[in-house]
C-alpha positions as CSV (number, residue, x, y, z in Angstrom):
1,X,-74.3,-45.2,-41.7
2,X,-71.0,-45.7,-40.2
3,X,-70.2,-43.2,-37.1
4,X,-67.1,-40.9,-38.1
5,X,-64.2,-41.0,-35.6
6,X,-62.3,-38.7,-34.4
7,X,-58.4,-38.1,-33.7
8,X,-57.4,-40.3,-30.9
9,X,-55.0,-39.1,-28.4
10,X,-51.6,-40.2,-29.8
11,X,-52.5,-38.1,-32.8
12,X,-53.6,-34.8,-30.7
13,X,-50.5,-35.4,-28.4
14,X,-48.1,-36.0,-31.6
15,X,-49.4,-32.9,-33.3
16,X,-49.0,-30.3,-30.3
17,X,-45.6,-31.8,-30.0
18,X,-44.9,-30.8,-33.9
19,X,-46.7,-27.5,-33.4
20,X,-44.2,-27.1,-30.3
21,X,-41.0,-28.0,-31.8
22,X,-41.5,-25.7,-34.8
23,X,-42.4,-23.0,-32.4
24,X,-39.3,-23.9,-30.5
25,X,-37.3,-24.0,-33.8
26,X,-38.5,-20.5,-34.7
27,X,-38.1,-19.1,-31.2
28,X,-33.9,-20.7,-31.6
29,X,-33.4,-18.7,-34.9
30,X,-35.2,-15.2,-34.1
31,X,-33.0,-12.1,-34.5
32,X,-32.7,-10.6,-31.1
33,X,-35.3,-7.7,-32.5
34,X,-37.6,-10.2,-33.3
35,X,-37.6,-11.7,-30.3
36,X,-38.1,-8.4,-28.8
37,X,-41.0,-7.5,-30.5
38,X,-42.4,-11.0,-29.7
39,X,-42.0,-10.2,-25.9
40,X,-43.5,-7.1,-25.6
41,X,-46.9,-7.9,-27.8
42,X,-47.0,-11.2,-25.8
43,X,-46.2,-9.9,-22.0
44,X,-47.3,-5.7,-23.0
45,X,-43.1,-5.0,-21.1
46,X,-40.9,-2.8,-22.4
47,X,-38.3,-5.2,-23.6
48,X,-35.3,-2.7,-23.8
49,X,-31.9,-4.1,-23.2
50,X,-29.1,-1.8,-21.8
51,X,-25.9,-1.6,-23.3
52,X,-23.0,-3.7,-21.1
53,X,-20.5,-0.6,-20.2
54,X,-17.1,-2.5,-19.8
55,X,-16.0,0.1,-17.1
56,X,-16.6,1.2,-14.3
57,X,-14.6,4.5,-14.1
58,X,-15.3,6.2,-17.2
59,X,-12.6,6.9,-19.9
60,X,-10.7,10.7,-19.9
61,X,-9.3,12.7,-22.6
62,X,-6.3,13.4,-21.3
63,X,-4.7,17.5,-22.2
64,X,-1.8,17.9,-24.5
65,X,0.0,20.2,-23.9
66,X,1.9,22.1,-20.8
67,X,2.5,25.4,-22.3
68,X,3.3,28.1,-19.2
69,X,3.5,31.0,-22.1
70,X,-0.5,30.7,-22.0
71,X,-1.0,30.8,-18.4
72,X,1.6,30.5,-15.4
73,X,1.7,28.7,-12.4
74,X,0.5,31.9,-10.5
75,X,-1.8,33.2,-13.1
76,X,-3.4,29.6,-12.8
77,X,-3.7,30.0,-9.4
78,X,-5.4,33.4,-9.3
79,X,-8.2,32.4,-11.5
80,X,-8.9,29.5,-10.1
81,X,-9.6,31.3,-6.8
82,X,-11.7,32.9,-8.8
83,X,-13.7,30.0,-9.2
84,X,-13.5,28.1,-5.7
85,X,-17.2,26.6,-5.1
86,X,-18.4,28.7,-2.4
87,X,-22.3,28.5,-3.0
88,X,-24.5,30.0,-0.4
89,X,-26.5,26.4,0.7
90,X,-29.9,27.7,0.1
91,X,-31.2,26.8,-3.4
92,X,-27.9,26.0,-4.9
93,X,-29.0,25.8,-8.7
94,X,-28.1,22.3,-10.1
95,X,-26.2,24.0,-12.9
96,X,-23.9,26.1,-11.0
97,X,-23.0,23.1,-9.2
98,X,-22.4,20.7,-12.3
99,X,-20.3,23.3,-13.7
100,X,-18.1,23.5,-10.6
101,X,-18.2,20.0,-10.4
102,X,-16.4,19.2,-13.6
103,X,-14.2,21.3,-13.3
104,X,-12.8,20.1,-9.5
105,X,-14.2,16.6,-9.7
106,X,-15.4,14.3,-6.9
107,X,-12.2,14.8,-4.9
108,X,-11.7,17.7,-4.9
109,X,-10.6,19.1,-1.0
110,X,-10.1,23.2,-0.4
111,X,-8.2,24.5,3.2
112,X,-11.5,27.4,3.0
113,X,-13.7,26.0,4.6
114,X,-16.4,28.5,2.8
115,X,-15.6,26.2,-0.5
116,X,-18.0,22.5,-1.0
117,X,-15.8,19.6,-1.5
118,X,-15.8,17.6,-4.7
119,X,-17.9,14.7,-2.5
120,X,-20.1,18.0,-1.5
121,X,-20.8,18.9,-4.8
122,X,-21.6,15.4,-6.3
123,X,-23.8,14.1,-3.3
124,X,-25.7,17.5,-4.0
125,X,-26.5,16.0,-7.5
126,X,-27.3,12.3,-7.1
127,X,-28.3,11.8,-3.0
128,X,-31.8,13.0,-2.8
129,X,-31.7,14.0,0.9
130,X,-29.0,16.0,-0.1
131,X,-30.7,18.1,-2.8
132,X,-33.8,17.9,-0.2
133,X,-31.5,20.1,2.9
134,X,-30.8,22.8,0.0
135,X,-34.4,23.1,-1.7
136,X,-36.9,22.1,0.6
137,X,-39.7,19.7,0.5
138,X,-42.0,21.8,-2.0
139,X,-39.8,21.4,-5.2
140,X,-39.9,18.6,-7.1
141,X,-37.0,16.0,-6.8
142,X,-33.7,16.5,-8.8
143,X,-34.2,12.8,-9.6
144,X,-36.8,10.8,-10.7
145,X,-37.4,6.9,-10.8
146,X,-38.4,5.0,-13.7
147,X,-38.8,1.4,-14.6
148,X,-35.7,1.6,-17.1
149,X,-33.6,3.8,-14.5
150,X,-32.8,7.0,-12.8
151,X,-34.2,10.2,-14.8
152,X,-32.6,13.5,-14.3
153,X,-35.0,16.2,-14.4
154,X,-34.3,19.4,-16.4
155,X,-35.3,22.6,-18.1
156,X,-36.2,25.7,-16.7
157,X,-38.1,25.1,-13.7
158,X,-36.8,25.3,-10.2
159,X,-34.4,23.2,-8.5
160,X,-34.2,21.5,-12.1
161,X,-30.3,21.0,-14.4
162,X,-30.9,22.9,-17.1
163,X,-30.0,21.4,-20.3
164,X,-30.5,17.4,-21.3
165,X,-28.0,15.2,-19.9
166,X,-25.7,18.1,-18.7
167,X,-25.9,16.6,-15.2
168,X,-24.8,13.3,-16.7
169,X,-21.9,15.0,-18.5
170,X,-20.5,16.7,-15.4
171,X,-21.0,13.4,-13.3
172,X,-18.8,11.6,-16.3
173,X,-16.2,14.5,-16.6
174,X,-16.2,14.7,-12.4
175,X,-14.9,11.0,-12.7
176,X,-18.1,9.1,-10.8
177,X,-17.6,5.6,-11.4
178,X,-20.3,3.8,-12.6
179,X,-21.2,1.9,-9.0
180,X,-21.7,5.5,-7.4
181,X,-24.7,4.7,-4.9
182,X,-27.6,7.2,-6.6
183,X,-30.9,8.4,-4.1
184,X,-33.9,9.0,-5.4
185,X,-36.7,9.8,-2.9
186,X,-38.1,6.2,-3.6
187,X,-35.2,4.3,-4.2
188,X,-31.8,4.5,-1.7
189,X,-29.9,1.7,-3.4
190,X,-29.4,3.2,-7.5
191,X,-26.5,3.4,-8.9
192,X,-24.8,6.3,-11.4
193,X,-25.2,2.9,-14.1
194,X,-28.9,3.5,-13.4
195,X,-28.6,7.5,-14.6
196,X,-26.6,6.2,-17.6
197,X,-28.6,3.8,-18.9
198,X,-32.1,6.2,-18.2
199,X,-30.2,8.7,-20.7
200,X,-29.5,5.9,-23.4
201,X,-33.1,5.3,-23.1
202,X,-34.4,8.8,-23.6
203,X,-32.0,10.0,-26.5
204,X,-33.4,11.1,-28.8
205,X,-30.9,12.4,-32.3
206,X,-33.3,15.0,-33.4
207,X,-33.8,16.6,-29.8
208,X,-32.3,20.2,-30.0
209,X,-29.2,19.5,-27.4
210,X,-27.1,16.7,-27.9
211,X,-23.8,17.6,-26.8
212,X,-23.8,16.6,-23.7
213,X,-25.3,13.1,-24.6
214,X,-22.7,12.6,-27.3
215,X,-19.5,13.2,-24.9
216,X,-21.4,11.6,-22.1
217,X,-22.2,8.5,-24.2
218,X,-18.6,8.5,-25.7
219,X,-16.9,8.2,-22.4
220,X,-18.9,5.4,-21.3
221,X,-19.8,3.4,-24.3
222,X,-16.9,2.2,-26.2
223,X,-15.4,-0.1,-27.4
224,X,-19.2,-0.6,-28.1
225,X,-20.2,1.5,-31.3
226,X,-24.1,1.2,-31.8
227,X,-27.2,0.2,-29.5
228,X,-31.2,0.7,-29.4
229,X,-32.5,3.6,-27.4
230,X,-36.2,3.6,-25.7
231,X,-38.2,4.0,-28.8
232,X,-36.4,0.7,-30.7
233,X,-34.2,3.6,-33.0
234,X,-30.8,2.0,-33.8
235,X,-27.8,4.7,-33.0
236,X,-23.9,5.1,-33.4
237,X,-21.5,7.4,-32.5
238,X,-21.1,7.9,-36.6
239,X,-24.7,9.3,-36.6
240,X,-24.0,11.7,-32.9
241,X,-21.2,12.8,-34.5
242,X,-22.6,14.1,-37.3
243,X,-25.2,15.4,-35.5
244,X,-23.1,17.9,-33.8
245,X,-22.1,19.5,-37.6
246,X,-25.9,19.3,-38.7
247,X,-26.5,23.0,-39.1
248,X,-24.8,26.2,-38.9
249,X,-21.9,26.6,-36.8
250,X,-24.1,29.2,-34.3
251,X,-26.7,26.6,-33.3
252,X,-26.1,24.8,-30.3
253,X,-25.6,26.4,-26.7
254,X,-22.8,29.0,-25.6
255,X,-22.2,29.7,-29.5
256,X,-21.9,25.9,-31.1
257,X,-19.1,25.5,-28.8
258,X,-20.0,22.8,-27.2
259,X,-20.5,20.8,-30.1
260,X,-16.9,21.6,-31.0
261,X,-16.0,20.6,-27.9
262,X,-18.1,17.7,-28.0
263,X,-16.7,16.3,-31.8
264,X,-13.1,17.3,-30.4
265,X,-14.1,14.4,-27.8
266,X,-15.5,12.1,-30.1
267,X,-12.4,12.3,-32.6
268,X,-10.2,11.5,-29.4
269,X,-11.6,8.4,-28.4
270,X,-12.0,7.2,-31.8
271,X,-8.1,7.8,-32.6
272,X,-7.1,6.0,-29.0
273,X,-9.4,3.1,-30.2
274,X,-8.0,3.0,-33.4
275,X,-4.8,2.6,-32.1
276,X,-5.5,0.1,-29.4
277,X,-7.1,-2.2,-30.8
278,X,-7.8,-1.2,-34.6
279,X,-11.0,-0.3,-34.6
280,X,-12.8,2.9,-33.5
281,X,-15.6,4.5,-32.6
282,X,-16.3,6.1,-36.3
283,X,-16.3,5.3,-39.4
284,X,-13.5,6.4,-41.3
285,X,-15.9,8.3,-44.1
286,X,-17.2,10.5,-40.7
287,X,-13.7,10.9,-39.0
288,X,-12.8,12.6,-41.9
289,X,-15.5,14.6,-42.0
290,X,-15.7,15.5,-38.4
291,X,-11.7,16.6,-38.6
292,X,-12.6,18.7,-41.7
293,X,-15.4,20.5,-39.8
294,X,-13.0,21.2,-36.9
295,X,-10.3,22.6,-39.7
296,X,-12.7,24.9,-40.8
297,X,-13.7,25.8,-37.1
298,X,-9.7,27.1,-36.9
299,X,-9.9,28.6,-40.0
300,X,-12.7,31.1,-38.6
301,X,-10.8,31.7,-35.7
302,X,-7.9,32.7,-37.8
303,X,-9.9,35.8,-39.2
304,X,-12.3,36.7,-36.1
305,X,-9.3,37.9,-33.0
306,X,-10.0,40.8,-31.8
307,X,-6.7,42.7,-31.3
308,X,-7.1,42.5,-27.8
309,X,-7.3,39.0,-27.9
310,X,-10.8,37.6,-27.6
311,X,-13.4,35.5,-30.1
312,X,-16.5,36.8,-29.9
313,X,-19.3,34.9,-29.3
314,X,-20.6,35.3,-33.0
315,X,-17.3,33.9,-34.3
316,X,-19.4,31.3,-36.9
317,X,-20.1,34.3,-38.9
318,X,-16.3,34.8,-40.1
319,X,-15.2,37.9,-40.3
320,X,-19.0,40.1,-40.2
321,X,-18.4,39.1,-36.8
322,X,-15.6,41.7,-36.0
323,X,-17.9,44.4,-36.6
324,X,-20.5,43.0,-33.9
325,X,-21.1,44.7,-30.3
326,X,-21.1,41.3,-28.1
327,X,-21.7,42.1,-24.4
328,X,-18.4,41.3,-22.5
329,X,-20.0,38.0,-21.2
330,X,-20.6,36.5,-24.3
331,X,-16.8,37.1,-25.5
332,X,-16.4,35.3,-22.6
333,X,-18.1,32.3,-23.2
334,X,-16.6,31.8,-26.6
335,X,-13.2,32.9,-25.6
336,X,-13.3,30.2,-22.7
337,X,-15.0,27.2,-24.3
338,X,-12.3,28.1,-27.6
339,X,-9.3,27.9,-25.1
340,X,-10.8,24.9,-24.0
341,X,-11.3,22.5,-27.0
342,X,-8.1,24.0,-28.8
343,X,-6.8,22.4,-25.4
344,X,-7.8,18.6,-26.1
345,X,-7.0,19.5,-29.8
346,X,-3.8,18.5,-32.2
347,X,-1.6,21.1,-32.8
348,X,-2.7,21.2,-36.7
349,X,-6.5,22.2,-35.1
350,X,-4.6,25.2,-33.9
351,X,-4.2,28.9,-34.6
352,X,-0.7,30.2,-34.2
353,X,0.3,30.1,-30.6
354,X,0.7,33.2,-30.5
355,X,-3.0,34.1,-31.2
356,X,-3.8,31.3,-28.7
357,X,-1.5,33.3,-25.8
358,X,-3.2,36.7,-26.4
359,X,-6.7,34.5,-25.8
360,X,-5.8,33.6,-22.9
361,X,-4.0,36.7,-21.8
362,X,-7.5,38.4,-22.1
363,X,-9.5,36.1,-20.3
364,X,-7.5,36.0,-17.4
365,X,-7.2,39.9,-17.3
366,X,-11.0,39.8,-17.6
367,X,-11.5,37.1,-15.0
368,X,-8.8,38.3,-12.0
369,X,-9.6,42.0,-12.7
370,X,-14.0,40.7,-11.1
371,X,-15.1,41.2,-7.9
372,X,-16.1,37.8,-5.7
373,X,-20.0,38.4,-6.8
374,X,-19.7,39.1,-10.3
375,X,-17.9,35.7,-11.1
376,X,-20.4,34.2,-8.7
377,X,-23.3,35.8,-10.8
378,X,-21.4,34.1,-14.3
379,X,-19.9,31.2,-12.5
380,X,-20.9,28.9,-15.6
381,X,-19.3,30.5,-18.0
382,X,-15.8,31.4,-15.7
383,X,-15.6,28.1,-14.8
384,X,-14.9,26.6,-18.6
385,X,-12.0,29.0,-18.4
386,X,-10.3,27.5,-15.0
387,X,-11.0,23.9,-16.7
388,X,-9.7,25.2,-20.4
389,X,-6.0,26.7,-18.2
390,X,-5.7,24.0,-15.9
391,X,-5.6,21.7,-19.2
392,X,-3.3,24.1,-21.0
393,X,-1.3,23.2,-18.7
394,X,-1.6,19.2,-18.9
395,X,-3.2,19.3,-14.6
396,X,-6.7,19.0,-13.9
397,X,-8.3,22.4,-11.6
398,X,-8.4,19.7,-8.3
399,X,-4.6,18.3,-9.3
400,X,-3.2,22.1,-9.3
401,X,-4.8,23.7,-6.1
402,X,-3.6,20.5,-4.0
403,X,0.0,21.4,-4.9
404,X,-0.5,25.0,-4.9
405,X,-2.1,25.1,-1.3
406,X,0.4,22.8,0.0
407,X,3.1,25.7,-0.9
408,X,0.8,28.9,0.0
409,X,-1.7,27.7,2.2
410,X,-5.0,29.1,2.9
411,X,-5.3,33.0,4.8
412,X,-8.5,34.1,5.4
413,X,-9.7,37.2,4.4
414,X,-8.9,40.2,7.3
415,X,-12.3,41.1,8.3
416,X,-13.5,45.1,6.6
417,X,-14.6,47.8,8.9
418,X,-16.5,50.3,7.8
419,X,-14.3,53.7,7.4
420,X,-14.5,56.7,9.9
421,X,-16.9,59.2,9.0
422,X,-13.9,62.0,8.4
423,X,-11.8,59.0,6.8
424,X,-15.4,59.1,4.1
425,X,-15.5,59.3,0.7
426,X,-16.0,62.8,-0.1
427,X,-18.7,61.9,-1.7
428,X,-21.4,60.8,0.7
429,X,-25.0,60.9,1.0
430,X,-27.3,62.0,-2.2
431,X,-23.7,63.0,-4.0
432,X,-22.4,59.2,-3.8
433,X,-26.3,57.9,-4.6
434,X,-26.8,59.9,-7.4
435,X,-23.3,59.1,-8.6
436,X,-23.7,55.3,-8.7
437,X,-27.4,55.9,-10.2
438,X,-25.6,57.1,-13.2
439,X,-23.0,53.9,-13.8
440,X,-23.3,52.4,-16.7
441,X,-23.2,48.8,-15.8
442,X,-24.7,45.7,-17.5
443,X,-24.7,43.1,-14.9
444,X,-23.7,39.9,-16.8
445,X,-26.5,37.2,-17.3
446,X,-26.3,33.5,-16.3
447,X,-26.1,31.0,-18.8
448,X,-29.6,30.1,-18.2
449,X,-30.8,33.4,-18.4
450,X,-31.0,33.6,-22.5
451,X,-31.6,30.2,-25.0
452,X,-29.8,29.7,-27.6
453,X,-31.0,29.3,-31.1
454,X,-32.5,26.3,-31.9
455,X,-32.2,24.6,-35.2
């Protein structure tokens, strides 16, 4: 019986070659998701691929409008003292210093010397031995390294920003361009692109907070309109958007009005793309509808004033809402963060102007009329107001105090001495104690002290 033979080498050669070229064919014509998926079952590596950001300074919504019938020069000035950064060093809380941030920005420069600098402020956020000389060695690190960037921890432990890319958000609004050296305690040469791209990663559209994401990712992102987070989930700006209007008006943080705020954004940079270039950031089915949404936000802040001028903070309820017993610090949260959208907003977004003056006529009674400590104690919320002014009057809070302190610069303070006893207050001793153990005062909360409703 003749002895079978087997392949010779040509054959074996010839067929590994075919087997090659049709992988190599199918390898040329794979989608870049297949390609993906294909790399990470083969190596077990993430495969994710950052977004390119075109820019390195990120883009602004510039104010429209330089109306001194809502605030003066000098009533500008007088709140935004108010508001100077002057943070005892220990434990500064990262979101009393994102706050302030935003609103002077990373070059910011005050004659008190009590006051951090805009570079102060920002180096406290992203420069690890900076976070390190407030907090100590014991609490955990502001920021964290991971494979796919620079992680920004938050929630309600100590030493931590409080809500989900809020950090990011401030850094943005502050102006840090995108090559900003970033420290973490392992890794001295990051960059801010690092903390944008780790937030890209993580979003997640269903999380409960997403404003600061969506305004975040809008200043950065476009032209680009739709990209791949962490989990392989394709997103837009169509589907953020119309995240910020899922729901009742009330849910979302300070009131829902940082979504408002947030949309207002959104609806800017989709309107400057449109007319740069043709295309936006939206589709025109959701510009519509986000435009609507903010309509109907004015049309609820038509029928909730209060005569002496504020919103309260349960404005989304229409006009039930007059008959609610806010404390003053909530009607100043919404009052503020209104003021400050209306101040990005077209005019046909708008109340009557007159409505809009007796706003802000109330919150800067209510803000210049507190004691140093008890803005400190609500600096969060006060500082949306100096941001919402200062844009009423088409100037940034850092812009303003340069020019105002180059006309009336700094004094400081003439040292207090303690009166003579026969120069007293009558009232002295257990009179005076029992006295100021009968004041009715409610000592306003921070804006981390209560959560909002979640959805």
């Amino acid at each position: 019986m003749a002895q079978m033979r087997g392949p010779n080498i040509v054959t074996i050669i010839a067929v590994q070659l075919l087997v090659l070229g049709a992988f190599g064919a199918a390898w040329a014509t794979m989608s870049d998701d297949a390609s993906d998926e294909l790399h990470e079952l083969v190596t077990g590596e993430s495969s994710y691929r950052p977004v390119t950001i075109v820019r390195n300074a990120p883009l602004v919504v510039t104010p429209r409008y330089d109306d001194p019938g809502v605030v003066s020069d000098e009533e500008l000035a007088a709140v935004l003292q108010q508001i100077l950064p002057r943070f005892a060093p220990s434990k500064m809380k990262p979101n009393f210093i994102e706050h302030a941030l935003r609103t002077w920005h990373a070059n910011a420069e005050f004659q008190d010397p009590s006051a951090m600098s805009g570079a102060d402020m920002r180096d406290f956020l992203i420069d690890y031995s900076r976070f390190v000389m407030s907090w100590g060695m014991e609490t955990p690190p502001l920021l964290e390294d991971r494979s796919t960037g620079v992680y920004i921890r938050w929630g309600r432990e100590e030493g931590a920003s409080y809500h989900h890319d809020h950090t990011l958000a401030c850094l943005t609004e502050a102006l840090v361009p995108l090559n900003r050296p970033v420290r973490t305690p392992g890794r001295p040469n990051a960059s801010m692109q690092d903390v944008v791209e780790q937030a890209m990663y993580d979003f997640q559209l269903d999380e409960r907070e997403t404003e600061w994401s969506a305004m975040a990712f809008g200043l950065w992102l476009p032209p680009t309109r739709e990209w791949t987070n962490g989990s392989g989930r394709k997103l837009n700006f169509d589907l953020i958007a119309r995240r910020q209007m899922r729901g009742g008006k009330q849910y979302g943080v300070c009131g829902g009005t940082h979504r408002v705020y947030s949309l207002m954004v959104l609806v800017r940079l989709h309107d400057r793309f449109q007319a740069e270039t043709g295309e936006g950031i939206l589709s025109d089915e959701v510009r519509a509808e986000a435009y609507a949404y903010l309509k109907s936000v004015r049309d609820i802040l038509l029928v909730t004033q209060f005569e002496d001028g504020h919103w309260p903070y349960t404005w989304p309820t229409g006009e039930e809402s007059m008959a609610d017993d806010n404390p003053e610090y909530r009607n100043v949260i919404a009052t503020g963060h209104h003021l400050e959208w209306l101040a990005i907003a077209p005019a046909d977004l708008h109340p009557p102007r007159e409505m809009i003056e007796k706003a802000a006529d109330w919150i800067i009674e209510n803000m210049t009329s507190k004691k140093h400590e008890e803005i400190m104690e609500s600096y969060t919320f006060y500082s949306h107001v100096g941001n919402a002014l200062a844009l009423w009057r088409s100037t940034t809070a850092p812009e303003f105090w340069m020019k105002w302190e180059a006309e009336h610069p700094w004094q400081p303070e003439p040292e207090k001495t303690e009166p003579a006893a026969d120069e007293a207050d009558p009232k002295s001793g257990d009179d005076a104690a029992a006295d100021k153990g009968t004041e009715d005062v409610e000592q306003p909360a921070d804006e981390t002290a209560a959560p909002e409703p979640a959805e």
